[in-house]
C-alpha positions as CSV (number, residue, x, y, z in Angstrom):
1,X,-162.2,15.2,101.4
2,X,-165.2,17.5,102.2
3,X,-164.1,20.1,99.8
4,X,-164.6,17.7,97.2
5,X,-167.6,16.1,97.7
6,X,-169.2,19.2,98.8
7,X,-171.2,20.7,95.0
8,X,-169.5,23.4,93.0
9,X,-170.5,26.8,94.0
10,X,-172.5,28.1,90.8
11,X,-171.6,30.7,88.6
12,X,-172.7,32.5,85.8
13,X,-176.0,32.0,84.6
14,X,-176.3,29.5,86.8
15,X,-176.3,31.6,89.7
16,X,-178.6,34.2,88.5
17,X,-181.1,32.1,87.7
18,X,-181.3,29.8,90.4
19,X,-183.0,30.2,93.8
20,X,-183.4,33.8,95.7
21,X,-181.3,35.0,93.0
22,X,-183.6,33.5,90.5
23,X,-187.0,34.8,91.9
24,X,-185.2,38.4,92.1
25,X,-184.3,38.0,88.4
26,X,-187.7,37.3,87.7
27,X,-189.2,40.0,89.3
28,X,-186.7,42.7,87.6
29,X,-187.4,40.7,84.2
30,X,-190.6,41.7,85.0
31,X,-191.1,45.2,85.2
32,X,-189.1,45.3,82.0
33,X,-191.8,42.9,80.3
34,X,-194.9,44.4,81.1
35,X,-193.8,48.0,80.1
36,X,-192.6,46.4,77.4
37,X,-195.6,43.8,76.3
38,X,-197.8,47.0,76.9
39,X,-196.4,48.7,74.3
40,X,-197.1,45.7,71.6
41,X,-200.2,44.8,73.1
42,X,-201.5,48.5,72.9
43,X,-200.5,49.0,68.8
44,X,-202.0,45.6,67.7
45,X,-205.1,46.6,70.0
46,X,-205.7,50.0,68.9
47,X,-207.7,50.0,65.8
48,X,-210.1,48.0,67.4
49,X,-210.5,49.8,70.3
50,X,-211.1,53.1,67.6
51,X,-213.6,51.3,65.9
52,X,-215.4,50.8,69.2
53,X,-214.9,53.9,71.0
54,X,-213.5,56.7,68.1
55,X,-211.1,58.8,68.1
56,X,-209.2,58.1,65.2
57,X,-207.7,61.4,65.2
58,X,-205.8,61.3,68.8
59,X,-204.5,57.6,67.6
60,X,-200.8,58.3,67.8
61,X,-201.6,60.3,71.0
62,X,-201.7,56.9,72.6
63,X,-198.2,56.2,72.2
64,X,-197.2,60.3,72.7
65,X,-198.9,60.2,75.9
66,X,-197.4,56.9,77.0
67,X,-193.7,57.5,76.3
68,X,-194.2,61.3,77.4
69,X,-194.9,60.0,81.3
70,X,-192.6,57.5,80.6
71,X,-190.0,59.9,80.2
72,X,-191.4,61.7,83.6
73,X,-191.5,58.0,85.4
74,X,-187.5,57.1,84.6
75,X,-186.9,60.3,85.7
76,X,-188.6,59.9,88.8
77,X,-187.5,56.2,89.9
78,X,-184.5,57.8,91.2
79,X,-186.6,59.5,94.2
80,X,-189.1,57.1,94.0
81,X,-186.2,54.3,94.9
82,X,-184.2,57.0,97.8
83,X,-187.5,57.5,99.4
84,X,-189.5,54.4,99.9
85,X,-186.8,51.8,98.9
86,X,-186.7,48.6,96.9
87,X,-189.5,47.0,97.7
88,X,-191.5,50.2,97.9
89,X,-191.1,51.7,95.1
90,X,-191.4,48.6,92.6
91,X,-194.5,47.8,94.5
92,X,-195.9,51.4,94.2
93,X,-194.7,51.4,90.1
94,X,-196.7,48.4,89.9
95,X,-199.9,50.2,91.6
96,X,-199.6,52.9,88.9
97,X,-199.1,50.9,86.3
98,X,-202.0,48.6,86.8
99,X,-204.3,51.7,87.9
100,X,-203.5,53.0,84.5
101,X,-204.1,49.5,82.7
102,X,-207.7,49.3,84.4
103,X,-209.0,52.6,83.0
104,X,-207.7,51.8,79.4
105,X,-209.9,49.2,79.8
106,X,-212.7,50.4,81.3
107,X,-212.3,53.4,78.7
108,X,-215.9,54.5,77.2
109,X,-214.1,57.0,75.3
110,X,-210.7,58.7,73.7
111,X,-210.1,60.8,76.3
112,X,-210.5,58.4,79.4
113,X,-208.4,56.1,77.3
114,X,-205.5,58.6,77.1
115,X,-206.1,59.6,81.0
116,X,-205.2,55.6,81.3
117,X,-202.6,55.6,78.7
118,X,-200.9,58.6,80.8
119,X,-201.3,56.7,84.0
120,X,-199.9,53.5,83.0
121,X,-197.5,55.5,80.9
122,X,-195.9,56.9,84.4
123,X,-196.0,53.0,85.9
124,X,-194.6,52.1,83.0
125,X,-191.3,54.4,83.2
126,X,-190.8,53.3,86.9
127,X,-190.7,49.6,86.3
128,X,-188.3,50.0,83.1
129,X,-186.0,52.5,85.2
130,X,-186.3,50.8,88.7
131,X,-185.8,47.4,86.8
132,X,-182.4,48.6,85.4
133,X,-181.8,50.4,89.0
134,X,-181.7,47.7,91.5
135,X,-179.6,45.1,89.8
136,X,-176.9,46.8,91.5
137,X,-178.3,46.7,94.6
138,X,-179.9,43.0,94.8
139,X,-177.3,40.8,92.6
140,X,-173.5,40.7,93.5
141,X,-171.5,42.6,91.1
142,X,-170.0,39.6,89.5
143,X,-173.9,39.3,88.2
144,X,-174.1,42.3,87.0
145,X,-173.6,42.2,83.4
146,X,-175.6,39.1,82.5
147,X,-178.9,40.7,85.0
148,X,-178.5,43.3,82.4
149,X,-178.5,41.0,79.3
150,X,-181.4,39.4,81.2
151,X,-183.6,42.5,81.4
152,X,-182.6,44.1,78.4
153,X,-183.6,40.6,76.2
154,X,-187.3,40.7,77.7
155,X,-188.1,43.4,74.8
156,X,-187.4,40.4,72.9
157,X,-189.8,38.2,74.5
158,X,-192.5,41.1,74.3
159,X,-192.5,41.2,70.5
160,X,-193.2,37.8,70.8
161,X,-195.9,37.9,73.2
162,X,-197.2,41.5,72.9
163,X,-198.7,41.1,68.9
164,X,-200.4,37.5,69.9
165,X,-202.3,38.8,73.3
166,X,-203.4,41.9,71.8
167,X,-204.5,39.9,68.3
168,X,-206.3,37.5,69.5
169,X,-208.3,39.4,72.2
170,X,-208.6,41.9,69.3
171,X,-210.0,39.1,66.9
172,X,-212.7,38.2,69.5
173,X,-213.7,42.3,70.0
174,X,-212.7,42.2,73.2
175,X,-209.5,44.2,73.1
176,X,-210.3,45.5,76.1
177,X,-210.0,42.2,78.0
178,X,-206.3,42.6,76.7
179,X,-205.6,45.6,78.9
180,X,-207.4,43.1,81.6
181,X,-205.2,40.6,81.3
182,X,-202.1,42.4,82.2
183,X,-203.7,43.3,85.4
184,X,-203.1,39.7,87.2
185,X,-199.7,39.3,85.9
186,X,-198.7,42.6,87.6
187,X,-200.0,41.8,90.9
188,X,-197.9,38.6,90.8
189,X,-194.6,40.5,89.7
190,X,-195.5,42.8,93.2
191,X,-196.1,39.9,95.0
192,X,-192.6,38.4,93.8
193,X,-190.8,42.1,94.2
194,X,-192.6,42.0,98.2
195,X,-191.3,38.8,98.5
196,X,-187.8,39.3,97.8
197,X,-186.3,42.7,97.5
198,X,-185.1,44.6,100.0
199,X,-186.9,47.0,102.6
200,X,-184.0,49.3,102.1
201,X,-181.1,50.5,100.1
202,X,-178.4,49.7,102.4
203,X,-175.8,52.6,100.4
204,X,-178.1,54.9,101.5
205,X,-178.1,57.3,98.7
206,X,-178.2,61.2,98.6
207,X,-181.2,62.9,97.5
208,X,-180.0,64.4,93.8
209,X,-182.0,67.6,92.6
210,X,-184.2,66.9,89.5
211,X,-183.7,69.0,86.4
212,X,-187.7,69.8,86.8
213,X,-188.2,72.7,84.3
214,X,-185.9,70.8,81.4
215,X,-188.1,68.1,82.4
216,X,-191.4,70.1,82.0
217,X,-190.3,71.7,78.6
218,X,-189.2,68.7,77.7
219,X,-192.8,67.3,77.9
220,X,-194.6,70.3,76.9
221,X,-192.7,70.6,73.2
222,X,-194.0,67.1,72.7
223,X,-197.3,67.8,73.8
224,X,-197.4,71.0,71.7
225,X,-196.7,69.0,68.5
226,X,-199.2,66.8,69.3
227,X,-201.9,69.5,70.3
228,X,-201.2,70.9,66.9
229,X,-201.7,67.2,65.2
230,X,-205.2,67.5,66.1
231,X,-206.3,69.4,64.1
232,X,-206.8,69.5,60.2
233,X,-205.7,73.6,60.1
234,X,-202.6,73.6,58.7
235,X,-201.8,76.5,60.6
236,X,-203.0,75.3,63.4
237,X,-200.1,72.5,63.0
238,X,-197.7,75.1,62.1
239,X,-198.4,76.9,65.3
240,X,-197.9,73.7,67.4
241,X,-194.6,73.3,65.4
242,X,-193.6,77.0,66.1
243,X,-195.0,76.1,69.9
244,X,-192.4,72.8,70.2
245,X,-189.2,74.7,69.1
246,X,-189.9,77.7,70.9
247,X,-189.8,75.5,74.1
248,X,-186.7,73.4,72.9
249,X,-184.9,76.3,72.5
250,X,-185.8,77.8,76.0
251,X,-184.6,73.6,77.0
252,X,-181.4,74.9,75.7
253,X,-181.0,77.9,77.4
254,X,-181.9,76.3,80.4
255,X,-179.8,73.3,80.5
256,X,-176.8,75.4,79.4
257,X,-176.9,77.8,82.8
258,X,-178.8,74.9,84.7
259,X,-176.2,73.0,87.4
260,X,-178.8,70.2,87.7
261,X,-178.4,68.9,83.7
262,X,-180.5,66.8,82.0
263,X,-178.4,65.9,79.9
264,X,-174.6,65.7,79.5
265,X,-172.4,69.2,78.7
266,X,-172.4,69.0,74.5
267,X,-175.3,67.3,74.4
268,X,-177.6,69.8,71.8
269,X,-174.5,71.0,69.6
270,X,-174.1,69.0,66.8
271,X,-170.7,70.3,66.1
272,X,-169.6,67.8,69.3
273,X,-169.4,64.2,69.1
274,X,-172.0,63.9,71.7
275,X,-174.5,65.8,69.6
276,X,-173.7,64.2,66.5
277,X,-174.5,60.6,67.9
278,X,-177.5,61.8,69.8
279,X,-179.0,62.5,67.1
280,X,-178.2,60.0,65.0
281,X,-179.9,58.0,68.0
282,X,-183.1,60.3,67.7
283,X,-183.4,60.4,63.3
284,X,-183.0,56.4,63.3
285,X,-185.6,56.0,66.4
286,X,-188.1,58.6,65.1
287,X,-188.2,56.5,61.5
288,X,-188.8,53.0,63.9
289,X,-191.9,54.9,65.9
290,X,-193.8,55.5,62.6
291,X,-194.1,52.1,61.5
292,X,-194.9,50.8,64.8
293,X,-197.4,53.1,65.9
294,X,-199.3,53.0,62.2
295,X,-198.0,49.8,60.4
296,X,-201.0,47.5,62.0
297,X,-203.7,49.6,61.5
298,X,-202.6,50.4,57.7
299,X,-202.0,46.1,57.5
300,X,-205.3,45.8,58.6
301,X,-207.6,48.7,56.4
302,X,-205.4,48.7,53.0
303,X,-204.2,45.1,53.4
304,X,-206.9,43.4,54.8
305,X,-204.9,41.2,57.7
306,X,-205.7,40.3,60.8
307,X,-205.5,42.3,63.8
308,X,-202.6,39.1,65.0
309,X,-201.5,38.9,61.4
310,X,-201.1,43.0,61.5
311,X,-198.9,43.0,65.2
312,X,-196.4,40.3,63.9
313,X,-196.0,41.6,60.9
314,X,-195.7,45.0,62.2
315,X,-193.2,43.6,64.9
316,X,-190.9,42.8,62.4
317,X,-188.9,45.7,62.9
318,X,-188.4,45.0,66.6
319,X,-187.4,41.7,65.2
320,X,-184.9,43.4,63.0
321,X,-183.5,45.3,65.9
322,X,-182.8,42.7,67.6
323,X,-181.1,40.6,64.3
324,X,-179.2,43.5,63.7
325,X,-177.7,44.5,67.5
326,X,-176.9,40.3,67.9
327,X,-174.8,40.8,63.9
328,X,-172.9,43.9,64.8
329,X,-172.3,43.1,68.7
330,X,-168.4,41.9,67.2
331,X,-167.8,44.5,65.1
332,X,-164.7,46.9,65.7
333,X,-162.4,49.2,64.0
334,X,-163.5,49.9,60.6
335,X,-166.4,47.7,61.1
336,X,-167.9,49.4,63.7
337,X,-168.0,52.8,62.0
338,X,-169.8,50.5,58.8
339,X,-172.4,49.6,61.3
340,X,-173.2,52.9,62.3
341,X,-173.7,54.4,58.6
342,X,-175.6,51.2,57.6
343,X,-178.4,51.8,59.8
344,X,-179.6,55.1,58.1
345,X,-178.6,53.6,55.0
346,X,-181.2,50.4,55.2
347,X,-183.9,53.0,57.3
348,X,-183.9,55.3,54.1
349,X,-184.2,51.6,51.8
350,X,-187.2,50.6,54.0
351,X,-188.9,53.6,54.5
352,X,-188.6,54.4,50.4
353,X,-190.2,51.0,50.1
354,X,-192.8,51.3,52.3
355,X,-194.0,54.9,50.5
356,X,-194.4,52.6,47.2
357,X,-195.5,49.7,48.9
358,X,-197.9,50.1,51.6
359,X,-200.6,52.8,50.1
360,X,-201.2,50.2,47.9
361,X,-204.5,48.1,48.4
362,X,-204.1,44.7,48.8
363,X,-206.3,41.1,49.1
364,X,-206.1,39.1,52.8
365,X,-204.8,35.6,51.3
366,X,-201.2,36.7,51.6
367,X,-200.3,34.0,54.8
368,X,-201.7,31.2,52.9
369,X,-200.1,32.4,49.5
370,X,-197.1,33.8,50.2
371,X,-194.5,30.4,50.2
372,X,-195.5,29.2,46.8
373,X,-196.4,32.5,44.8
374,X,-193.6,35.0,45.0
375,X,-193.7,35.3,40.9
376,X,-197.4,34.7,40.6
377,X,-199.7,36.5,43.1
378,X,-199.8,39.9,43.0
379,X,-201.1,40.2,46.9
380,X,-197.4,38.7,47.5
381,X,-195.6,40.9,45.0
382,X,-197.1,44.0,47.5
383,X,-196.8,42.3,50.9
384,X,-193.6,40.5,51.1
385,X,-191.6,43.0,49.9
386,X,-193.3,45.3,53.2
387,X,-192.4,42.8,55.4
388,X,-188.2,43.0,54.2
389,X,-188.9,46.6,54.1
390,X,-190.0,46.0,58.3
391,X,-186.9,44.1,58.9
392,X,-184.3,46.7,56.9
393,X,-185.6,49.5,59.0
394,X,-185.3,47.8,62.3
395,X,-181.7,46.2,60.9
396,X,-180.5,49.4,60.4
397,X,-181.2,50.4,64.0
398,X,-179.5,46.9,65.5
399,X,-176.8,47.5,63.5
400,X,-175.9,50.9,64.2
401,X,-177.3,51.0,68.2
402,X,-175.2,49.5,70.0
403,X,-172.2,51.2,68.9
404,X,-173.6,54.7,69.3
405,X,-174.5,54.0,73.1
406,X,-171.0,52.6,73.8
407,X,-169.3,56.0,72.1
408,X,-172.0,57.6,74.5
409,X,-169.7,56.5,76.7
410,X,-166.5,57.4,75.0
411,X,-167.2,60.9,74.3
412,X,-168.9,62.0,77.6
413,X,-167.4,64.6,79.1
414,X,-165.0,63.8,82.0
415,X,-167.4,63.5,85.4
416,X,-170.8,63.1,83.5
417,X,-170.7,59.3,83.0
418,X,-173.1,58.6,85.0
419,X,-175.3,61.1,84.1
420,X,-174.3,60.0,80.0
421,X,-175.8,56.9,81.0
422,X,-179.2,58.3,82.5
423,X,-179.2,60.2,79.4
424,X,-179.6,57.3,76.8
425,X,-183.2,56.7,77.8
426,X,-184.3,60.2,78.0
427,X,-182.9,60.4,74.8
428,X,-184.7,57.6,73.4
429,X,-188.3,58.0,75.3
430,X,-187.6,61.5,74.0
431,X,-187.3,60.8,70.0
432,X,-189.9,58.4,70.3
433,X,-193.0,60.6,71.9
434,X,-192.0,63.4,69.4
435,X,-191.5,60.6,66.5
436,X,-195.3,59.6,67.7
437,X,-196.4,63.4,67.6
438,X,-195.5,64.3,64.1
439,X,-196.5,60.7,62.7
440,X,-199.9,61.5,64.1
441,X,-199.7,64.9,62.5
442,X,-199.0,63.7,59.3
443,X,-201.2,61.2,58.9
444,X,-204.3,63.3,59.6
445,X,-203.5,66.3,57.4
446,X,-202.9,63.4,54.5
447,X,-206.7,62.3,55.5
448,X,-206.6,59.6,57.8
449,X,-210.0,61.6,59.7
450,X,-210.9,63.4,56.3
451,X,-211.9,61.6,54.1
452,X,-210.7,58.5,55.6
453,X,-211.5,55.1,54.5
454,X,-209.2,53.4,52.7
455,X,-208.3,56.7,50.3
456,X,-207.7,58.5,53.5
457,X,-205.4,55.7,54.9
458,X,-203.5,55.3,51.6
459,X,-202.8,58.8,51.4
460,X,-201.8,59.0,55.1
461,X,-199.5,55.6,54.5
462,X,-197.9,57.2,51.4
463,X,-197.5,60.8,53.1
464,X,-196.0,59.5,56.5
465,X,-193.2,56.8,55.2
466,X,-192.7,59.7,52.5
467,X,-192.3,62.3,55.0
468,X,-190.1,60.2,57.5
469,X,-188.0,58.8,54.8
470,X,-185.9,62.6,55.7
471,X,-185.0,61.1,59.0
472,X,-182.9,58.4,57.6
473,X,-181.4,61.1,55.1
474,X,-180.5,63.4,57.9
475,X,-179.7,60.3,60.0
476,X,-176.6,59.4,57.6
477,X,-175.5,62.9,57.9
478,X,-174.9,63.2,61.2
479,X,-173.9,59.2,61.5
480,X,-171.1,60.2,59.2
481,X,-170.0,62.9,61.2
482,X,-170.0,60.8,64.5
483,X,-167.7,58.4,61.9
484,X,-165.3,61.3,60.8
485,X,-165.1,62.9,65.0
486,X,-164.4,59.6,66.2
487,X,-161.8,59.3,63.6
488,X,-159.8,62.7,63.9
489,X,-160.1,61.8,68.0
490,X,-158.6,58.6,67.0
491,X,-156.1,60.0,64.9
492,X,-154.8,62.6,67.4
493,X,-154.7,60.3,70.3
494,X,-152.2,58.2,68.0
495,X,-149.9,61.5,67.5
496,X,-150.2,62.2,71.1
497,X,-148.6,58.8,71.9
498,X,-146.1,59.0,68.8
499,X,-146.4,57.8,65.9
500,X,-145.2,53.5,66.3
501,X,-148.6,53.4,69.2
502,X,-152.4,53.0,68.4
């Protein structure tokens, strides 16, 4: 009789979000949301915080910067975690993060900015990897999977919230009270991680060897593309080009005779499967980091919106991402390979579009107008059509994303799972601070410095999406080769079994 008046145990979501379990969740959410709300707050922010300070030229080295460490902090959390545990190392990524977030705000200048930017860049990669790290150490494994839906849905909360703190701080001039305002809400995540993580990782994990120099030449080939973005010399930007793929090739040579890999065996062929969808990953997230780092700054000079109006609409592609990887999550079979060629397909769609669309000047009535006047104002005629053009690009990606992490999977090599999985953000982090490089090189040799202005921004707007309109194209080449490999693997597992099993 006990038994059954005694409550159900809970279950599910249930038990994830309620008590210890729920202030853990909260915590873990956490790091994941302020990395993540950083990167929002920072692109809606930024060209006010040019306007004040300068330095239009090294604008996309705030994102370069950023994800570079990033790349250096995921990498990291692994030793960061064996060493100082838990609660140590969530409470030291939060130091370094909000360190970082204080001298982007304090910044009188480019340079301290991007000193700040690489900081909180570092902070940044710990929380996102530790985040992801310690669900397996703090929730039962039953929890497991919905912890990860948890954390991994916070990017979605960030293009919410990211865009509407940096705008409206931005629409006062005081974007630097949004780096400010970040600062609190850390110290109350480390507060919560303090209060209920553990000391200790109880498996007591070995130390594993970092890959160090693929790491460093990893990071210096995206450093030397953006070192060669500076400047208005086109051979100067050559040079930094020549500069990146000489390094990437020495990355190659490296990794192949390397037996601490950064990445998994197959990984920079493109004749495997593994290459094939890697970069497929890399072309459709390189053609995502252009409009995010640049689309709210060319909203706000050759479209005349507000710095909030500029981060949501700018957003949209994050938005699209997320519509898309929710559409395609039951896909299979033929569908699934669909999905994957659609996403270069609608990037190449969006990205044409934007090339016509956004070097176009434009009035500032288009939120008031835009309901009603479709057919009869022409500010709609050039804005609406941008913000589909937003969504198709970050569709594409949703679409095609989650299937290309799960053959990840499929195609790793027998023994390198783990390290497959490791791989995905590196990969990522990776496409993105290169993405960020050449955009910024782009857009200054098409006169974003010189002459600048709005002709300057209109020809950088028209030259960027132009340019990066090859990464789709190359994008649904290799997606169709990750479609035909997956297919002949298909087809000769089927033979293997005979010819009446799938």
């Amino acid at each position: 009789m006990d038994n059954l008046d005694s409550p159900p145990a809970k279950i599910g979501w249930a038990a994830l979000l309620s008590g210890e379990n729920g202030v853990r969740s909260l915590a873990l959410a956490g790091g994941v949301v302020l990395h993540a709300i950083n990167v929002y707050i920072a692109t809606t922010i930024l060209p006010s915080g040019v306007k004040d300070i300068g330095g239009i030229d090294y604008y996309a080295w705030n994102t370069t910067l950023f994800v570079a460490a990033s790349i250096l902090g995921s990498a990291l959390s692994a030793r960061l975690l064996i060493g100082m545990g838990p609660r140590g190392a969530y409470m030291i990524a939060a130091l370094v993060f909000a360190g970082g977030t204080l001298v982007c705000g304090l910044a009188p200048s480019m340079p301290v900015m991007l000193t700040g930017r690489l900081v909180q860049g570092l902070g940044g990669g710990f929380l996102f990897a530790l985040s992801y790290a310690m669900i397996r150490l703090v929730f039962d494994e039953t929890l497991w999977p919905r912890a990860m839906a948890l954390v991994s849905g916070m990017w979605g909360v960030a293009t919410l919230i990211g865009p509407a703190i940096g705008g409206i701080f931005a629409e006062f001039d005081m974007w630097r009270a949004a780096f400010w305002s970040l600062i609190p809400i850390t110290a109350l995540f480390a507060v919560l991680a303090a209060a209920v993580l553990p000391k200790r990782d109880t498996d007591r994990a070995e130390r594993v060897p970092l890959p160090l120099i693929q790491l460093f030449l990893l990071t210096a080939a995206v450093l030397a593309v953006s070192a060669g973005s500076v400047s208005l010399v086109l051979a100067r930007n050559i040079a930094g080009l020549a500069a990146a793929a000489i390094l990437m090739a020495l990355l190659i040579g490296v990794e192949s005779r390397a037996r601490q890999r950064l990445l998994p065996t197959g990984a920079f062929r493109i004749t495997t499967a593994l290459g094939a969808i890697y970069a497929t990953m890399s072309l459709l997230a390189v053609a995502v980091t252009s409009g995010e780092i640049f689309g709210p700054l060319f909203l706000q000079v050759l479209h005349h919106q507000s710095p909030l109006a500029a981060g949501y609409i700018a957003a949209l592609m994050a938005a699209g991402w997320t519509l898309g990887s929710i559409v395609s999550a039951g896909a299979s079979g033929k569908g699934i390979d669909r999905a994957i060629l659609a996403g270069p397909m609608l990037g190449l769609s969006g990205m044409a579009a934007l090339t016509v669309l956004m070097p176009t000047e434009s009035g500032g009535a288009w939120l008031a107008l835009a309901p009603i006047c479709l057919a009869l104002a022409p500010i709609c005629l050039a804005l609406a059509p941008i913000c589909l053009a937003l969504v198709a690009i970050g569709l594409g990606v949703g679409l095609a994303w989650p299937h290309l992490l799960t053959r990840v999977f499929q195609v790793a090599p027998d023994g390198e799972q783990d390290l497959a999985s490791a791989s995905i953000t590196t990969v990522q982090l990776f496409a993105t601070a290169l993405g960020a490089a050449l955009a910024g090189m782009v857009a200054n040799v098409a006169g974003l410095t010189d002459p600048g202005g709005v002709a300057g921004t209109a020809s950088a707007a028209r030259w960027l999406f132009g340019m990066f309109a090859f990464g789709p194209i190359l994008g649904l080449l290799t997606g169709q080769r990750v479609v035909r490999l997956h297919s002949k693997a298909r087809e000769g597992s089927r033979t293997s079994h005979g010819p009446g099993l799938s």
